[in-house]
N, CA, C and O atoms as a GROMACS GRO file, in nm:
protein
  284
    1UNK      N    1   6.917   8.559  13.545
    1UNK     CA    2   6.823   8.651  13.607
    1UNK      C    3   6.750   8.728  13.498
    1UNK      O    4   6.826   8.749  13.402
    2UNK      N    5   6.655   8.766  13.485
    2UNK     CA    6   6.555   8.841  13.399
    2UNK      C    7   6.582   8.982  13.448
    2UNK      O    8   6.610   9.013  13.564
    3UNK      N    9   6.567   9.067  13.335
    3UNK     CA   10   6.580   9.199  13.342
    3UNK      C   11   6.518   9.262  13.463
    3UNK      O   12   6.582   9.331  13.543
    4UNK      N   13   6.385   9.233  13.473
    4UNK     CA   14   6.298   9.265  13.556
    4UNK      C   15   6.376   9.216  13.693
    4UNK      O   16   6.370   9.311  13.770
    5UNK      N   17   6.440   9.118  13.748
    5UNK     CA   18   6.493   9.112  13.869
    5UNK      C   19   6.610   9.175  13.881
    5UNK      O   20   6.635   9.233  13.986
    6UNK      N   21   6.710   9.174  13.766
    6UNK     CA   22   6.808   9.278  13.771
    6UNK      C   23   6.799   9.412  13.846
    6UNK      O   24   6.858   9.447  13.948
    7UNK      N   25   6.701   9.488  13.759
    7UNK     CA   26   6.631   9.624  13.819
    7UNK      C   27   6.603   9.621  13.945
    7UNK      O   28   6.676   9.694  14.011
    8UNK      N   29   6.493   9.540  14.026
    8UNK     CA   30   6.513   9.520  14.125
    8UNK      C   31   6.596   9.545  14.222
    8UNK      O   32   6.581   9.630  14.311
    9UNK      N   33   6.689   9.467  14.206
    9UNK     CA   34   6.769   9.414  14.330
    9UNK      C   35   6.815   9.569  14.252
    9UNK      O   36   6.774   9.671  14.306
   10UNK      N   37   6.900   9.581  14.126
   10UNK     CA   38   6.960   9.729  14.156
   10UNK      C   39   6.930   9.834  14.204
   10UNK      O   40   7.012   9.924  14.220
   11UNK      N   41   6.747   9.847  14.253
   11UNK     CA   42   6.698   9.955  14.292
   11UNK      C   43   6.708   9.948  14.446
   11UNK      O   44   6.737  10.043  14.519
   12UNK      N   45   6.679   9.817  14.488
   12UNK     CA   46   6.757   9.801  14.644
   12UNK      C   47   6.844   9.788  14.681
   12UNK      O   48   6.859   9.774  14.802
   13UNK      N   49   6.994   9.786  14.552
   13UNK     CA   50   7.101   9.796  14.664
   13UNK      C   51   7.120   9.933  14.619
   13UNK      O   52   7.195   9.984  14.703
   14UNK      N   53   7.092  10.015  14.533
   14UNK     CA   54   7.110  10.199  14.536
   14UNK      C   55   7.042  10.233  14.684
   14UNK      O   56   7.100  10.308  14.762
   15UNK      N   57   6.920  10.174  14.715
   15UNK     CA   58   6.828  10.276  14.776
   15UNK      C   59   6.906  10.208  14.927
   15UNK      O   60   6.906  10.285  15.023
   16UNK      N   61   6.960  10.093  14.946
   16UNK     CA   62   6.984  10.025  15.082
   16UNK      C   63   7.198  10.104  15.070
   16UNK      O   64   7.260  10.121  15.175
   17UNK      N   65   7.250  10.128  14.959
   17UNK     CA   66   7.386  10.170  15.008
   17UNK      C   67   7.386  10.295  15.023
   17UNK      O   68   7.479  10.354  15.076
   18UNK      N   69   7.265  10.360  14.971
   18UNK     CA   70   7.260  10.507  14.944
   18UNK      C   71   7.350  10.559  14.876
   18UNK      O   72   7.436  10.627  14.933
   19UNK      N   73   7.351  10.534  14.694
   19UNK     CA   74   7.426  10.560  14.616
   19UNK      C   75   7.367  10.532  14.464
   19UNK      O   76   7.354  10.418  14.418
   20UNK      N   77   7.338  10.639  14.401
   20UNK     CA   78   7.288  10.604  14.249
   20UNK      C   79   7.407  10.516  14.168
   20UNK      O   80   7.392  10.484  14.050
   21UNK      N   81   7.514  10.484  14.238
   21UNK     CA   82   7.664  10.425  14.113
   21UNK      C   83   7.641  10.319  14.145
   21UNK      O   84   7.747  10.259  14.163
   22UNK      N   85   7.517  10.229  14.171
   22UNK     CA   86   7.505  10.076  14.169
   22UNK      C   87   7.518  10.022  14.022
   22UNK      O   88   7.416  10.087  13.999
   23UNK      N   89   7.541   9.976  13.926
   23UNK     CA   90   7.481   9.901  13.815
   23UNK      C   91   7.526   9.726  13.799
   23UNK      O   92   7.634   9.672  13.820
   24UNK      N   93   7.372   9.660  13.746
   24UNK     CA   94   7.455   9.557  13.741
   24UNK      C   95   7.470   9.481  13.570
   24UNK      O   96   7.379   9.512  13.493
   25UNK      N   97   7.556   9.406  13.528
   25UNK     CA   98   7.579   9.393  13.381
   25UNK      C   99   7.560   9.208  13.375
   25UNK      O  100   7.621   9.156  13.468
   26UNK      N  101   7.499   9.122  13.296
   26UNK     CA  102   7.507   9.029  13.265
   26UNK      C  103   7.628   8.960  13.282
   26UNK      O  104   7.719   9.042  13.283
   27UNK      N  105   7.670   8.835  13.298
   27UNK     CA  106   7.745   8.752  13.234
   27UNK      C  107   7.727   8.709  13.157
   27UNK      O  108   7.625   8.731  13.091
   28UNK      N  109   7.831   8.611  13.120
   28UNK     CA  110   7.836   8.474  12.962
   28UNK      C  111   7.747   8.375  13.061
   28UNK      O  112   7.650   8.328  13.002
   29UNK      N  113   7.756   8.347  13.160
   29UNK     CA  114   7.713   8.210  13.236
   29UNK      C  115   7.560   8.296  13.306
   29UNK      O  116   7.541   8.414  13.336
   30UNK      N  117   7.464   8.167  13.312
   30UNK     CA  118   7.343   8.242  13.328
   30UNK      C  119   7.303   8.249  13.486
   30UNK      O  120   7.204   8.308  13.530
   31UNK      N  121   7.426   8.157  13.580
   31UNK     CA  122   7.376   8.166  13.710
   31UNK      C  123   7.371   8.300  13.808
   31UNK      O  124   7.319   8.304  13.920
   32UNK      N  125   7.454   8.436  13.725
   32UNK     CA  126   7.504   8.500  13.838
   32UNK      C  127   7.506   8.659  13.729
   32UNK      O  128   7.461   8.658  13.615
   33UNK      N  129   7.558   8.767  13.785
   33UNK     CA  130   7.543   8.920  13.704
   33UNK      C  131   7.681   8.974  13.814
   33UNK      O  132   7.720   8.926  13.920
   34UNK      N  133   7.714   9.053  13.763
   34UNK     CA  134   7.826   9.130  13.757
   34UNK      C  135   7.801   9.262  13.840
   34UNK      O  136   7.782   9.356  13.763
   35UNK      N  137   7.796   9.300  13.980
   35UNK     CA  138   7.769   9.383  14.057
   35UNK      C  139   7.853   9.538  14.042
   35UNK      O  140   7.964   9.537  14.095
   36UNK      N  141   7.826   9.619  14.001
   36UNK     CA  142   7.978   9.747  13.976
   36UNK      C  143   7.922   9.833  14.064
   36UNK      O  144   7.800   9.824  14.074
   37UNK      N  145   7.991   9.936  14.146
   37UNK     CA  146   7.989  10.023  14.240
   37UNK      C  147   8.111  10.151  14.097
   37UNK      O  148   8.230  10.131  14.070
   38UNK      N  149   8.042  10.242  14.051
   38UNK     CA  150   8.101  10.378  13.986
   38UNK      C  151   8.205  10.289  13.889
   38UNK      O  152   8.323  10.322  13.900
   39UNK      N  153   8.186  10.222  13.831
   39UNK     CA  154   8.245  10.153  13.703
   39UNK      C  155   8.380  10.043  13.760
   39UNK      O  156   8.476  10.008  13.690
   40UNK      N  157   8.350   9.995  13.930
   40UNK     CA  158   8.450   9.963  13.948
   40UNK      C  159   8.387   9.783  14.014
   40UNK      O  160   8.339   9.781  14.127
   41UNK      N  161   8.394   9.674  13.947
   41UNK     CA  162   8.347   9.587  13.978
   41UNK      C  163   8.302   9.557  14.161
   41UNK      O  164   8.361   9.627  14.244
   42UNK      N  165   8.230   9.484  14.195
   42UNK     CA  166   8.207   9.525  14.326
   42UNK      C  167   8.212   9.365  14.378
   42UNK      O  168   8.282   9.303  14.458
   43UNK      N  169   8.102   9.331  14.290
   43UNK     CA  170   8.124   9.148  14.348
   43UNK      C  171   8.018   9.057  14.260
   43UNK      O  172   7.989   9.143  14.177
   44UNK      N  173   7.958   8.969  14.229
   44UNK     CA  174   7.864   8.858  14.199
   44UNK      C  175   7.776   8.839  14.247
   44UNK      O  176   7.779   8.795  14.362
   45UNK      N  177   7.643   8.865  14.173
   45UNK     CA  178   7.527   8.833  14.228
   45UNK      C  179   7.496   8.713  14.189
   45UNK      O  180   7.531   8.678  14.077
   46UNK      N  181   7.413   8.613  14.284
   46UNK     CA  182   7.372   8.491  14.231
   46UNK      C  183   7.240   8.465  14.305
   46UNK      O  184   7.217   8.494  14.423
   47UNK      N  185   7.145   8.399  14.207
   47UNK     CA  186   7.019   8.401  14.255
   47UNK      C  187   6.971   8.237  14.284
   47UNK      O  188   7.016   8.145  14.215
   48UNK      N  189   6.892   8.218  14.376
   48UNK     CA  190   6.847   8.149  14.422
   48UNK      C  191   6.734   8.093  14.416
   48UNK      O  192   6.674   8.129  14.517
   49UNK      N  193   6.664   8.020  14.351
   49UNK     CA  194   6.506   8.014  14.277
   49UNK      C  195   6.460   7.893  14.261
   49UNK      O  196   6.364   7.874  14.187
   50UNK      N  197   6.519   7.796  14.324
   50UNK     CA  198   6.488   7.648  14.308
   50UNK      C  199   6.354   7.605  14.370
   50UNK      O  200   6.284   7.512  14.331
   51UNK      N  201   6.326   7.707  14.493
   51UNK     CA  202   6.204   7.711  14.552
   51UNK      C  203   6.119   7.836  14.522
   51UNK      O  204   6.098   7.928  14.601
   52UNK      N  205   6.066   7.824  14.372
   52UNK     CA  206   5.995   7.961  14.345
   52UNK      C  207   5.910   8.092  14.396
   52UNK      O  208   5.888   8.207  14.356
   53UNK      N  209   5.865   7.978  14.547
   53UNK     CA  210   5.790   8.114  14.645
   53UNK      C  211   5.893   8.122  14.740
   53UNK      O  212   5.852   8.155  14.851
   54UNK      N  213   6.026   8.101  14.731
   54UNK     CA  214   6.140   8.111  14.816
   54UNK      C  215   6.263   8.214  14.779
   54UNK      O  216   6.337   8.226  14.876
   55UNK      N  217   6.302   8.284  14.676
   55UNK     CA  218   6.377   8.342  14.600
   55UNK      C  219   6.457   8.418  14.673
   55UNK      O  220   6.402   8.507  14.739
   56UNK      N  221   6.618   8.403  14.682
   56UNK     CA  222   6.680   8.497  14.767
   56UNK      C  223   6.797   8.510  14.671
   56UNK      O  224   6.820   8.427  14.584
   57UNK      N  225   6.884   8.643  14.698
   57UNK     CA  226   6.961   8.664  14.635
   57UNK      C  227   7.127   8.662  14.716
   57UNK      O  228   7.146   8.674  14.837
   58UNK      N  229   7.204   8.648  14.639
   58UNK     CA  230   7.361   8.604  14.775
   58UNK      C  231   7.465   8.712  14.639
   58UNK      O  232   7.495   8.690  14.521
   59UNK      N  233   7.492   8.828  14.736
   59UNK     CA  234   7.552   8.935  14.699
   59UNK      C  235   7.697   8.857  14.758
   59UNK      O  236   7.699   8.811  14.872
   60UNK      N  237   7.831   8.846  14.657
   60UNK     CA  238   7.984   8.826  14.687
   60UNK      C  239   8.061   8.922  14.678
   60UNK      O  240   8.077   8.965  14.564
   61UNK      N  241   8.114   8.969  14.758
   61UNK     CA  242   8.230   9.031  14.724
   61UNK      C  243   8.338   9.036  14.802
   61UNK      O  244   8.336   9.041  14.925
   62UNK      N  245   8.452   9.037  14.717
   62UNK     CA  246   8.579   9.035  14.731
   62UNK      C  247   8.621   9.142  14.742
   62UNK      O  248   8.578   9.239  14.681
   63UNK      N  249   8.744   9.141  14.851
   63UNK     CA  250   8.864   9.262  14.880
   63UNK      C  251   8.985   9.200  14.898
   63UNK      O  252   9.015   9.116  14.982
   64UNK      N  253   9.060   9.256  14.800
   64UNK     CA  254   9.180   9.239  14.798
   64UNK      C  255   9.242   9.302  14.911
   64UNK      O  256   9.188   9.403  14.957
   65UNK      N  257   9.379   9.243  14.976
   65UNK     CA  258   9.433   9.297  15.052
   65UNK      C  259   9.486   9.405  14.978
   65UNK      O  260   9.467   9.508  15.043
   66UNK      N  261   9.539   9.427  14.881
   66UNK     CA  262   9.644   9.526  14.789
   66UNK      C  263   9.536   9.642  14.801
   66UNK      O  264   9.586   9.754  14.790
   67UNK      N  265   9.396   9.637  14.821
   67UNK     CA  266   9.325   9.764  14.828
   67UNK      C  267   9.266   9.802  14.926
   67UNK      O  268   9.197   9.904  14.927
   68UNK      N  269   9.286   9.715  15.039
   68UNK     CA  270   9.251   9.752  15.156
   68UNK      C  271   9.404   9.861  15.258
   68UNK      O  272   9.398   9.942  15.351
   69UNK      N  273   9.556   9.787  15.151
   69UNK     CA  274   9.664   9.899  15.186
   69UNK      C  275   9.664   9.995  15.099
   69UNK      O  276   9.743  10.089  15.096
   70UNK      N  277   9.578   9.974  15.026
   70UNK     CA  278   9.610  10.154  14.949
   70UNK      C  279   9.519  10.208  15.024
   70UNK      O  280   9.530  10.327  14.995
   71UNK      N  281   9.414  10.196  15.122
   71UNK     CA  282   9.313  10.270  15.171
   71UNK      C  283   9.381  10.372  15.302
   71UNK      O  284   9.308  10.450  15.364
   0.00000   0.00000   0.00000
C-alpha cells in the first residue's frame, strides 16, 4: 500500500470508529499493514487493486477467546 492510501483508510477508520488511537504500521510482506487500536494490534489490512477502478480494502481481525474472558 502507498503511504498516501495508508493515511486514508487511517483517516476513515479514526473518523468511522470515532477514535484518534487508529494507527497503521507497514509490514515485511507488501500485501497487507498492521492495523493498531492505542498501541494494541487490532487486525490486517489487505488491499485489493487488481481491478484499478475497483479498489477495496478487507479489514481482519481477530479475538481471542482469552480476551473476550478477561472482558
Amino acid at each position: 500500500m502507498s503511504p498516501e492510501q495508508i493515511l486514508s483508510v487511517k483517516n476513515y477508520l479514526c473518523k468511522r470508529l470515532g477514535t484518534d488511537g487508529i494507527s497503521i504500521k507497514p509490514r515485511k510482506v507488501a500485501d497487507s499493514v498492521e492495523v493498531y487500536l492505542n498501541d494494541e494490534i487490532l487486525g490486517l489490512l489487505y488491499i485489493d487493486d487488481e481491478d484499478k477502478n475497483d479498489i477495496s480494502y478487507d479489514l481482519n481481525i481477530s479475538i481471542l477467546q482469552q480476551d473476550l474472558d478477561d472482558a
